[in-house]
Steps between C-alpha positions, in 0.01 A plus 500: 500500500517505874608864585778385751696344224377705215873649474676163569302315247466723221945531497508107506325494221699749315827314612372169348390723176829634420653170562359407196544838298563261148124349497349848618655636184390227288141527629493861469576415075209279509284756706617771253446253192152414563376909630624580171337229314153534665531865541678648190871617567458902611548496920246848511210283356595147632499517902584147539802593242603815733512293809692215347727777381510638844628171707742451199680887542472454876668114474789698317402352199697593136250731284589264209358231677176672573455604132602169378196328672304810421608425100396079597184597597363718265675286242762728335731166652435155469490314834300214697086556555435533862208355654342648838376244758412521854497233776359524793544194844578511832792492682581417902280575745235554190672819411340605152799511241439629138748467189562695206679372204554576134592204361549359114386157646157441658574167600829507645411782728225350639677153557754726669351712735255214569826324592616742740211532691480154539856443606472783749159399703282742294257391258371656140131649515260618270473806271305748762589269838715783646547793274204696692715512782742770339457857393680639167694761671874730510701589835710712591719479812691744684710444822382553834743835539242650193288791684108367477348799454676642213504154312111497504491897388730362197346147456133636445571799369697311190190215459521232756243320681653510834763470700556242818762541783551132594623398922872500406491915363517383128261718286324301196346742207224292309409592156267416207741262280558689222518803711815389670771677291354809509431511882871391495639783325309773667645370839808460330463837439393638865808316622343151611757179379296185514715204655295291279153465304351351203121378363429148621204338613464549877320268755168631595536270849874333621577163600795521767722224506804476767779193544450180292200625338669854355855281366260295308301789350812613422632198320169453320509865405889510333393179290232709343717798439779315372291316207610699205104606370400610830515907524352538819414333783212616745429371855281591795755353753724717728793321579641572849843615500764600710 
């Protein structure tokens, strides 16, 4: 993400998150459901499980929930068989997007994210076509007020890979994915708050799109995240905003 609107970006997108806090919560159940499943149901053995559990507790999510779709997934509860599938197209400007969903329906997710791409000037590709163009990765980002040096000290000494200070001040700590709550306790714990972070897949190389361009991205991208099996959505665009 450009570094002059690292900031700027990163808190619209957490603005348009908690706008829809009721489908975070019931992807997180899926999420949970299906770590569980693949993974067996204790968090200490299961990292997938322990990071699911993580966004839950940090989207202020009941622990009866959480053990609920713990109980689904390792069966002690009856509930729906989740399938994971992953699409991958292109978007405006030929910004790479890539979708994650769980789904108990092959073939009305597919008709439905194929439909949303199409509707919104993006187009379905292949299995492979872009997902080499993003890195399995966590963040962490701190504010530009956060002192450099004594964030790096912290960051590497509790396991992370490195840390970037972008153009705007904002400090981003990058970690191994299932490395990320750890790194985020200990710099809990040496008195660092995160303003946000969480594992995604990050663009190796950005696509910046400005005016017409970034509204559509923008459009395209809220049709995918609103389908009810998508859990994530990935892009390499950067849309320029004010």
């Amino acid at each position: 993400m450009a570094g002059h609107s690292k900031w700027a970006n990163i808190q619209h997108r957490k603005g348009r998150q908690d706008a829809k806090r009721g489908k975070i919560f019931t992807r997180l159940i899926k999420e949970i459901t299906i770590a569980a499943k693949l993974g067996g149901g204790d968090p200490d053995s299961n990292p997938r499980l322990r990071l699911a559990m993580d966004k839950a507790t940090d989207a202020n999510m009941p622990k009866d929930n959480i053990q609920r779709a713990i109980d689904k997934g390792t069966g002690n509860l009856e509930g729906v068989e989740y399938v994971e599938l992953r699409y991958e197209g292109y978007g405006i400007g030929g910004a790479a997007v890539m979708v994650d969903c769980l789904t108990d329906n092959k073939t009305r997710t597919v008709a439905d994210v194929r439909h949303a791409f199409n509707k919104h000037g993006g187009n379905m590709g292949t299995d492979g076509s872009v997902a080499f163009q993003f890195v399995h990765q966590g963040y962490l980002l701190f504010g530009p007020e956060t002192d450099e040096d004594a964030l790096m000290e912290a960051a590497l000494e509790a396991g992370a890979e490195d840390v970037i200070t972008h153009e705007d001040g904002s400090k981003e700590v990058i970690t191994e994915p299932y490395t990320h709550s750890q790194v985020k306790e200990a710099l809990e714990a040496a008195g660092f708050q995160a303003a946000d972070g969480e594992v995604t897949m990050r663009a190796v190389n950005e696509t910046e799109l400005s005016g017409a361009d970034a509204e559509k991205m923008q459009k395209l991208l809220d049709a995918l995240e609103d389908l009810d099996d998508v859990q994530n959505v990935y892009t390499t665009a950067v849309l320029d905003i004010e």
